[in-house]
N, C-alpha and C positions, 0 to 999 in steps of 0.2 A: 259214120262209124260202121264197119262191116262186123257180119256175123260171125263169129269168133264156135266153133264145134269142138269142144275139148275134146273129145274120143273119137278114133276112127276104127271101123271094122272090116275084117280083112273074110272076104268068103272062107267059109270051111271050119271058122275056129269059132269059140263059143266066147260068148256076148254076156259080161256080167251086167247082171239088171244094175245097179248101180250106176254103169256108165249109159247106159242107155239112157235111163232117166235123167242122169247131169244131160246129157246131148238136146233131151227134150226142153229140159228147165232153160237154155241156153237160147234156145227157142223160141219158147214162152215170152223170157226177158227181152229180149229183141224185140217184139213183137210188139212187145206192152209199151217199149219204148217207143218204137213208130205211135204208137196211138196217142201218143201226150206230147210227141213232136221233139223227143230227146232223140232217135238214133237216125235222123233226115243229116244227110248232106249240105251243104252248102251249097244254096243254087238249086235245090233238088224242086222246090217248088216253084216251080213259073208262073210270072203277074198272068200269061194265057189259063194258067189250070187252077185258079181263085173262079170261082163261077162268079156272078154279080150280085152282093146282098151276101155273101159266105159271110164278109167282115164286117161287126158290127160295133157300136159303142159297148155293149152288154159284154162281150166277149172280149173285149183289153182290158189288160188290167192297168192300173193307176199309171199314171207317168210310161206308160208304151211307147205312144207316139210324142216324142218333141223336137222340136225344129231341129235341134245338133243330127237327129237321125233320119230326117226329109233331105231327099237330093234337092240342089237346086232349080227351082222352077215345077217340081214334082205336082204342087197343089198350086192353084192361083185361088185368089178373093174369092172366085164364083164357087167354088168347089167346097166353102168352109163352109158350114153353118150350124149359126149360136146356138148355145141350149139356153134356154133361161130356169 
């Protein structure tokens, strides 16, 4: 999703606070989006730019990961382990 700036201003003319501040709120929202992982691209995050240990059990939430959404061959036997 790209950044969407409803007002534009033009040198020399005057700048109703009102739009300034939609400009900035428009901003804000974008932003807040990035942080909770609603305004990322598709592809935007690459398996290289996950450090190792970022993803954890604590941080998915229920039914995240299930097999319909594993590529095949993605995990083998050795890479799974139980919880009890």
């Amino acid at each position: 999703m790209a950044l969407s700036i409803p007002h534009v201003f033009v040198n020399g003319t005057i700048s109703e606070a009102s739009e300034v501040n939609s400009n900035f709120t428009a901003v804000k929202n974008f932003v807040d989006g990035l942080a909770t992982g609603v305004n990322l691209e598709t592809g935007a995050v690459a398996t290289a730019a996950i450090a190792d240990g970022a993803v954890t059990t604590s941080k998915l939430s229920a039914a995240a990961v299930t097999a319909e959404k594993l590529s095949p061959g993605a995990v083998s036997i050795i890479e799974i382990q139980v919880f009890s």
